[in-house]
N, C-alpha and C positions, 0 to 999 in steps of 0.2 A: 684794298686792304693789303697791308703788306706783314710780312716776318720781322717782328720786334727784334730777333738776334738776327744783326747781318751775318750771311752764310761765307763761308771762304772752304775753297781746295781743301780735300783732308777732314773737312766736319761730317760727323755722323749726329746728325740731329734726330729726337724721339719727339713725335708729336701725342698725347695722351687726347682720347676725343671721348664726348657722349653718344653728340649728332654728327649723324653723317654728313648733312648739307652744311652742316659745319668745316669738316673735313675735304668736300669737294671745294669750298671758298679755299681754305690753307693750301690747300695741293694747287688751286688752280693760278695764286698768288705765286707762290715760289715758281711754280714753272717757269710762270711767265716774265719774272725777274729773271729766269737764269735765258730766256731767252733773248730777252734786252739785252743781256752778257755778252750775245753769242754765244753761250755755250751749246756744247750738243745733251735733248734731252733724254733720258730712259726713262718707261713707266712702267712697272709691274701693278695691274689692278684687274679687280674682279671685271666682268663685259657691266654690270651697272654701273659699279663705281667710273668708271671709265667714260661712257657716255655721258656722267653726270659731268666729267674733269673737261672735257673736250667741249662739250657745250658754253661753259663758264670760258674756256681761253678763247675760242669764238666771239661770244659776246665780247671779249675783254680785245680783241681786235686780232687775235693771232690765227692767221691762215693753216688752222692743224693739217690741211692737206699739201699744202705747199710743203711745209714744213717735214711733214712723214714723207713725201716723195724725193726730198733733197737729202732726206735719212738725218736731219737736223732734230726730227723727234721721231723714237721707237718706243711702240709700245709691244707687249707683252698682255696676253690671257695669264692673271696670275695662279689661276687652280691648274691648269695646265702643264706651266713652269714647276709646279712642286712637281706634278704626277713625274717630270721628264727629270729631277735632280734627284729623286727619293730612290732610295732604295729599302726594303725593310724596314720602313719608319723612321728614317736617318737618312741627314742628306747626304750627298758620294760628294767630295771637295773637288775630286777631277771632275763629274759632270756640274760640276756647281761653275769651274774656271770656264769648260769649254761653251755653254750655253751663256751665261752673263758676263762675264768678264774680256771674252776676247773679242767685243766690238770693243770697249773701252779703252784695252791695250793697243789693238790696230789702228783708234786715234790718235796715237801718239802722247804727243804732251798738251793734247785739245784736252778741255777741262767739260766734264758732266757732269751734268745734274742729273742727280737719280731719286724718285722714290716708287718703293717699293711696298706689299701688304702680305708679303708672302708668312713673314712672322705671325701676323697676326691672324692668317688663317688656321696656321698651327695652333695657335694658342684657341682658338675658335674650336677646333678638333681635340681639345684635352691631350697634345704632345706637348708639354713644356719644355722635354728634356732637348725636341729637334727644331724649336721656336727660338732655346738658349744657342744650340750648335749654328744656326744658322745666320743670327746676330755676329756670333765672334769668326764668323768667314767676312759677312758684309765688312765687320768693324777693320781686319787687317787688309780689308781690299783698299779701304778709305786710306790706311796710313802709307801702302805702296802705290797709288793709283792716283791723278789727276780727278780726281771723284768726290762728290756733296752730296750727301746721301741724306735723305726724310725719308721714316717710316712713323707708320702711324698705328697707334692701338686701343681698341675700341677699351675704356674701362670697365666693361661688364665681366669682360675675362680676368680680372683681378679681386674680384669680390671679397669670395671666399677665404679663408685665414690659412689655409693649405699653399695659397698662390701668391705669398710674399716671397718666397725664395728663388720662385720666376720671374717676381717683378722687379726683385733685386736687382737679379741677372743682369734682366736686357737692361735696366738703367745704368749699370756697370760696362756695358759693352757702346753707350753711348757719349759723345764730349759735350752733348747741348740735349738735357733734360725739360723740354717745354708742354707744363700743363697750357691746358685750354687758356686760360688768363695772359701768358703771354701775345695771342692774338685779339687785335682790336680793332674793331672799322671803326671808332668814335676819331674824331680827331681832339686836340688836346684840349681844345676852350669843352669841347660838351662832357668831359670824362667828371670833371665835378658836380655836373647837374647828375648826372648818371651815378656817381656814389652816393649822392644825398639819396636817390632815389630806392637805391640799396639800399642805403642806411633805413631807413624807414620802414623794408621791408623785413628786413631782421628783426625791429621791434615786436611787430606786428607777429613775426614769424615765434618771438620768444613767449608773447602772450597766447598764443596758439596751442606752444607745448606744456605750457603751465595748465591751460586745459583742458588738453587732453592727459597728463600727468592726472591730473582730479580725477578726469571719467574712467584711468585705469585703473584707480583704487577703488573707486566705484563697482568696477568688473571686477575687480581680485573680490573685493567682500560678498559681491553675489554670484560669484564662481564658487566661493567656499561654503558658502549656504546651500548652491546649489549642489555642491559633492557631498556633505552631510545630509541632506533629505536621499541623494543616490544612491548612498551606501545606506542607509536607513530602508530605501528601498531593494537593493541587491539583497539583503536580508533575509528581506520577506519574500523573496523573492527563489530563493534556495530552500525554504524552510515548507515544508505540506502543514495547511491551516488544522486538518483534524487531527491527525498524530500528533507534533510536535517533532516531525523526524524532517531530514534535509530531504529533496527531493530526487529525483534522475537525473536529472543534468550534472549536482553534486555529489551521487553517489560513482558516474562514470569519470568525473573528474579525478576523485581522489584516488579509485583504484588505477586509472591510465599515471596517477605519478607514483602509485605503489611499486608496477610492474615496470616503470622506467629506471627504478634506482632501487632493484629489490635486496640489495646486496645490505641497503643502507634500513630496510627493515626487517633482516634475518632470511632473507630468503624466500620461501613458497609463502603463495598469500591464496587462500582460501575464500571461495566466493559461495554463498549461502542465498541459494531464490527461495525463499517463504511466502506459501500460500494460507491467508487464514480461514478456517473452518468457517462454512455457518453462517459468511454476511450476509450472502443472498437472502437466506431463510429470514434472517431478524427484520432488515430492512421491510420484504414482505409482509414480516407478523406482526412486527413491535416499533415496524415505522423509521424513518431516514434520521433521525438523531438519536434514536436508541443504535442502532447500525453504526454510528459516528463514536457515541460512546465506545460502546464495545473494543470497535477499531484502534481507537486512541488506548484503552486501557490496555490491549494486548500489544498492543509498538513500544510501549513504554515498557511493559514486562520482559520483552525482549531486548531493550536498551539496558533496563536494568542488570539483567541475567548476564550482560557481554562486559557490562561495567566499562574501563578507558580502552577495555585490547580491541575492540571491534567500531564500524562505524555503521552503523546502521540510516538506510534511506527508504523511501515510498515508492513503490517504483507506479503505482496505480491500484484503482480500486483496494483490492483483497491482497495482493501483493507488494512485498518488502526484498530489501534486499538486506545482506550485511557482508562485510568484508574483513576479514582477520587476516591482518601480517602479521610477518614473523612465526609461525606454527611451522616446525617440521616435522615429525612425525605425522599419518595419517590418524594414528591412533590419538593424537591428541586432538583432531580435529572432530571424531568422533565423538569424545567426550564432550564437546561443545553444543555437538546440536544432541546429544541425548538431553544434557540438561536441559537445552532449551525445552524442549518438548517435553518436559517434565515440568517447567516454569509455564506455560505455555496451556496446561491442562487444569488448570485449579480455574475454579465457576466465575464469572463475572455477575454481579447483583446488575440486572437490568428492571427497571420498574418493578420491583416486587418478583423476578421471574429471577433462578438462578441456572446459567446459561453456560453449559461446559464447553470451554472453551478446548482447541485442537490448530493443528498445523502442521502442513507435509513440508519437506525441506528435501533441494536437490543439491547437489552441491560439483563445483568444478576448481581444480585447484591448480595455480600457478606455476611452474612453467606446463606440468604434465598436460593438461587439460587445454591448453591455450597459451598465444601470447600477445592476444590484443584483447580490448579491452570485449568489442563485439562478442568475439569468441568466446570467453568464457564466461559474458552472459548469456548467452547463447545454450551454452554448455550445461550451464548450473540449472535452465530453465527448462531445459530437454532431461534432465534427471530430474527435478521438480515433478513435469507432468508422471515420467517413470511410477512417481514415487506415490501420486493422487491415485494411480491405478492400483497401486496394490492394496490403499485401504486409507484409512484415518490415522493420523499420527505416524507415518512413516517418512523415512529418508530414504534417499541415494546416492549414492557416489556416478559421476558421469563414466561412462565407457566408451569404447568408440564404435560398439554395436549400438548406440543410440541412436549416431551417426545413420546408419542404412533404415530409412525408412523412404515411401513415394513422396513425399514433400520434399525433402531433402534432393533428392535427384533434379527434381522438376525445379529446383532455386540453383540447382548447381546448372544445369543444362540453361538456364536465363540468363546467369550472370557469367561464364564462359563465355559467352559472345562479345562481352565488355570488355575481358582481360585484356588480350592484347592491346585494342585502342586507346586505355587506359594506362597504360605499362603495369600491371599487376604481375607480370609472369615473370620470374627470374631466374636465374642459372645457377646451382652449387657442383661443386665438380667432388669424384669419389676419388680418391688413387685406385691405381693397379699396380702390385706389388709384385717383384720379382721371387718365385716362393722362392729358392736358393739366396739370392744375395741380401733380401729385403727392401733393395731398392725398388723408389717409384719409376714405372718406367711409362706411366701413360694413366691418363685422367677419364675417367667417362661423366660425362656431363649429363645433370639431372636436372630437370626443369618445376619449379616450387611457385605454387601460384599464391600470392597475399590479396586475400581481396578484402576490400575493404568490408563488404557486407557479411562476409561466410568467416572470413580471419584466416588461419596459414593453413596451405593444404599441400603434401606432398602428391608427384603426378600417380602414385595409386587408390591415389584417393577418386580422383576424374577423369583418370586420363580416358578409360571405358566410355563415361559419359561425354568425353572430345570427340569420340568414333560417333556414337549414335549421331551425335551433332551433325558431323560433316566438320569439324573443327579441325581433327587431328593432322590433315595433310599442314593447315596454316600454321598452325602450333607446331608440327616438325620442322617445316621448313625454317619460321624464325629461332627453335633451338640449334638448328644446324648452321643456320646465319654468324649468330652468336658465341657457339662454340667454336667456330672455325677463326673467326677472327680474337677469339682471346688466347686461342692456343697460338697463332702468330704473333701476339704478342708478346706468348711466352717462349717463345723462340728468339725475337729481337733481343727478349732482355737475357736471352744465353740459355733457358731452360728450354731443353727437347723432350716434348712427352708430345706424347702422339693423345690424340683424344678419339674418346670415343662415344656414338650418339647413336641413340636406338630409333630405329626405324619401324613405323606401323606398318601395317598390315595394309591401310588404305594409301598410303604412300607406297608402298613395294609396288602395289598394283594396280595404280592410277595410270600408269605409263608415260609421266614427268618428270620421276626420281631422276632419271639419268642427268636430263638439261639442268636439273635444279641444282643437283651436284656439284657437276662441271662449271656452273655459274657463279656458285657459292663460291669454290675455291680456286677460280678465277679473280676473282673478286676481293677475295681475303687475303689471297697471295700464299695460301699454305699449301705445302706442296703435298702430292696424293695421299705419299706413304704415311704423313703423318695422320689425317684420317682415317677412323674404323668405325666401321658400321654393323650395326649390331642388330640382326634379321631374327624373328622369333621361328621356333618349327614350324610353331601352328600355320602362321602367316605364309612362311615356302611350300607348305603344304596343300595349300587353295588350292594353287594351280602349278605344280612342278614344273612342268616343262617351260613353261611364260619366266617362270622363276629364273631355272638357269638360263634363259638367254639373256635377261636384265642382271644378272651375277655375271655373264662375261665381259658385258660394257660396263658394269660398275669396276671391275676389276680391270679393265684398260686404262680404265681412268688412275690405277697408281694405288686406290685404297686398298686397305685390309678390310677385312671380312670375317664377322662372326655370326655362328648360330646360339641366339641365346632361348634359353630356356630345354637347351639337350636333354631329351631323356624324358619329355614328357608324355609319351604315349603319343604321336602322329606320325610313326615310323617314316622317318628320313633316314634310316641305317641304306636304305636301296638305293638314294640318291646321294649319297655322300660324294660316290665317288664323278658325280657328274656336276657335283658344286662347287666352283673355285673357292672354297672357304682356306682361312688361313686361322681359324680358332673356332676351338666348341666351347661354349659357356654351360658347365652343370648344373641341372635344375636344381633349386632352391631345395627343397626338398631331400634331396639325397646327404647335401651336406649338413643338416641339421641334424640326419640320423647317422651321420659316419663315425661318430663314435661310439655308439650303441645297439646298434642295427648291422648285422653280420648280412643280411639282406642288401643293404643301401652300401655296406662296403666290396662287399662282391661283385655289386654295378659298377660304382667309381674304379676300383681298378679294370675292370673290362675295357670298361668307355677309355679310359688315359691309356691302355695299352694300346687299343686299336684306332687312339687316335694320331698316336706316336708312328704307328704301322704306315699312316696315311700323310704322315709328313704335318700333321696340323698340332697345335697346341692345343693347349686344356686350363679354360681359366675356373675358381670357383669363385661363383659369386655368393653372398649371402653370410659371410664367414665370421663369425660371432664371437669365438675366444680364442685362446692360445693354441687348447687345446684341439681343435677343429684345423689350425693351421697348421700346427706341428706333424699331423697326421696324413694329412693332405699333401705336405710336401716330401715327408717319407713314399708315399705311394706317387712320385714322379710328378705332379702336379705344375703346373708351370708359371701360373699365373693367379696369386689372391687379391679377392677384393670383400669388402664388407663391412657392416656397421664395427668389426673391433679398432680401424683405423678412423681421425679424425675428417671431416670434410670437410673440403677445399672452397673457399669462400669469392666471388669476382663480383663485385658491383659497377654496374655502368654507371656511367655518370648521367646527372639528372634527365637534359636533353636526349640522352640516347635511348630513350625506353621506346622509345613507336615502332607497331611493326615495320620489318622490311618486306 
């Protein structure tokens, strides 16, 4: 078989292929021509393709041993040759000259044959842009160099309609563009029987697509039959057969697009769990389709009564749900379910029996109450039962004393073991404010668990129930992981706050903390000072003495040191002075009453004088208005933080949520 275009010095030939063993004939053709030249030959190819080339100039009578030992043919590992010319996913032009081109130049004005596949491994790995770059080195070697260069490309890499403007390219950086068709092993008397033979297969090929053209109109008309019996069935499918109401799965759909885009239906959206009176009893006395009756008649009464603002669903049995957007005031949420429950109360005619009808309603509302969908059914369903307990025909507004019940702990304590491996747990940071200049000068990081089953829980909601667990040292250690590498990166990008991260009580006193520290910010590359650790009394108080000798290796290590929760009643005043502490944090408590409480202001200045006496700072935490600040900072105060300022938002990106 030979190359339909004769080759000459300076030609950069593209061969486009399907088959490979096709590709081994064309390569093993040209070589072999340019060895009949004399020429000297170069080969970049993969170690298969290569075995497959060598074997083929074998057969074809060329001693490849002879040949590679007189250095008349070199070849090349072509995955290799990328790994040794790439840099950063671009080829380097100087390692491109010194590894391929300077045997070529040291032959003088000897003429080679070259082909090469290195392009089309690029294009193999989705780099077009370094498949292009390394075409227009080959191309300008061709026009300065004694060199016949064949490259070959698979056409699967050009498929796609993204990959014309590669295919451009490399056609642009070649002087002989040959599809498959310019090679032939026919000779010229059998090429006519061989087209007839085409020809006939095309015919054949044409009545082929004519029917299969039929049998996809065939498909489209019973695709479309089939979508309308589907959606006929989705239908029924969303819809509960005794009410006439949508179902759960479409009552948690429309409120999860409620509270994704609440803006776009007025804001707070009101979620209504309705239990109806009395089915148990009927079904019992008056039988499973009087109970169905009933059912249906009172879902409808309550459709009625909401008219287009609400959307009402079944969620089971005796249970409804209903969802109102757009309602802000509470009070007009109010009015909603009083009327109901006034609709809700007139008899239903059951077989001659007239049957007073009743319903308790809990209720939880958007954003207050929840902000997933779980959540505030959850919520509406825990004011629900509230609401059965206190009688017939009553409601409830959800609270977060609903929250603290033995269930509740024993579903938090289950599914805390999941957080982490799951990435549920996330970081928001608070500022700490300079009380004189207002500036932020340091962040303490707060860790916020979304689970998927419970919905969003700040850590005082759990963090208690982390301790019983045995959780809390994992769960410090990954918010200390995390806080320390996001405060480095808010150094990199020129912001210096120091951050700060509370430490338990089973972490002070496990006797890790220190390695764990040192490791973290080893690790994260943040240096001591910018970390603070934030020790509660209670916690220094277990065991003092153990305390301060883990406060003096913490304190080698560079960090700051806080005692938070000062002033709770576990008298650390005797140890202060043995605590390398570099800040007291004032119990929550005192600054809620400092501006009302002549009591709680007589402490706050005591503590700030004598903590000034000690060389230490004085942060408050908890710090609510203006007025709580402005007061605070009159009386010496050094450092605020609290819900009156915004909070600092860091989301990882997807892959990075697993613990460390």
């Amino acid at each position: 078989m030979q190359v339909a275009t004769p080759c000459q010095p300076h030609d950069h030939i593209v061969q486009f292929y399907e088959d490979e063993t096709f590709l081994a004939d064309v390569v093993a053709d040209y070589l072999r021509a340019g060895a009949d030249a004399g020429e000297r030959l170069l080969v970049l190819l993969t170690p298969a393709h290569l075995a497959a080339v060598l074997q083929r100039l074998e057969t074809g009578g060329l001693d490849t041993c002879a040949a590679m030992s007189s250095g008349q043919l070199v070849t090349h590992d072509a995955d290799l040759m990328l790994e040794t010319i790439m840099r950063d996913g671009m080829p380097v032009e100087a390692l491109f000259e010194r590894h391929l081109l300077a045997g070529i130049e040291a032959a003088g004005a000897a003429s080679t044959r070259a082909f090469g596949e290195l392009v089309d491994l690029l294009c193999a790995r989705g780099n077009a842009a370094a498949a292009v770059r390394v075409e227009a080195l080959w191309h300008a070697a061709c026009h300065r160099l004694p060199l016949t260069l064949l490259c070959g490309y698979a056409l699967q890499h050009f498929d796609r309609p993204e990959d014309q403007a590669a295919f451009d390219a490399i056609c642009d950086h070649h002087s002989h563009v040959l599809p498959a068709e310019h090679y032939s092993r026919l000779e010229s008397r059998q090429q006519l029987r061989e087209i007839s033979r085409l020809q006939q297969q095309v015919q054949a090929l044409h009545h082929e697509r004519a029917s299969r053209r039929q049998a996809e109109q065939n498909l489209a008309a019973v695709q479309r039959l089939c979508g309308e019996m589907l959606m006929e069935l989705a239908d029924h499918a969303l819809h509960d057969g005794v009410t006439g109401l949508t179902n759960r799965g479409h009552a948690q759909q429309r409120l999860a697009e409620l509270i994704a885009d609440p803006r776009g239906q007025g804001g707070r959206v009101a979620v209504l769990h309705i239990d109806i009176d009395q089915l148990k009893a009927i079904n019992e006395s008056l039988g499973l389709e009087m109970g169905d009756y009933y059912l249906h008649e009172t879902a409808q009464r309550i459709k009625r009564c909401l008219g287009g603002n609400g959307i009402v669903s079944r969620l089971g049995s005796d249970e409804m749900m209903a969802v109102l957007p757009g309602i802000e005031p509470l009070d007009e949420v109010l009015k909603v379910v009083e009327r109901l429950l006034d609709w809700t109360c007139k008899p239903v005619e059951l077989g001659g029996h007239k049957v007073v009808a009743s319903c308790c309603i809990g209720i939880s509302l958007f954003p207050e109450h929840g902000r997933t969908v779980n959540e505030l059914m959850r919520h509406a369903n825990r004011a629900r039962r509230h609401a059965q307990r206190l009688g017939r025909r009553r409601y409830h507004v959800f609270t977060p004393e609903l929250r603290d019940d033995d269930f509740d702990r024993l579903a938090l304590r289950s599914e805390l073991r999941e957080a982490l491996p799951l990435g549920e747990l996330e970081l928001f940071y608070l500022p700490t404010l300079c009380a004189r200049s207002g500036q932020v000068v340091a962040i303490s990081a707060q860790p916020r668990w979304q689970s998927r089953r419970l919905g969003t829980m700040e850590s005082a909601r759990w963090m208690s129930v982390a301790e019983e667990a045995g959780q809390a040292a994992i769960i410090g250690q990954w918010v200390l992981a995390r806080a320390c590498r996001h405060a480095k990166a808010w150094i990199d990008a020129g912001i210096d706050l120091r951050v700060a991260v509370q430490v338990s009580t089973a972490e002070l006193l496990d006797g890790e903390i220190i390695d764990r520290v040192g490791e973290i910010l080893d690790h994260s590359g943040l240096p001591g000072e910018m970390l603070e650790l934030e020790l509660s009394e209670s916690g220094l108080m277990r065991a003092p003495q153990r305390a301060a000798a883990m406060l003096e290796r913490l304190k080698a290590l560079g960090v700051r040191l806080t005692v938070d929760e000062f002033g709770s009643g576990h008298s650390i005043l005797g140890h202060l002075n043995r605590f390398p502490i570099d800040t007291i944090k004032l119990h929550k408590p005192f600054i809620a009453g400092c501006l009302d409480s002549p009591h709680h202001q007589a402490i706050i200045g005591s503590m700030i004088g004598m903590a000034h006496q000690l060389g230490q700072q004085v942060i408050a935490g908890g710090v609510a208005t203006r007025e709580q600040a402005d007061y605070l900072r009159q009386q010496g105060c050094d450092l605020l933080r609290g819900p009156l300022w915004s909070r600092m938002e860091y989301r990882d990106a997807p892959d990075d949520q697993a613990p460390e």
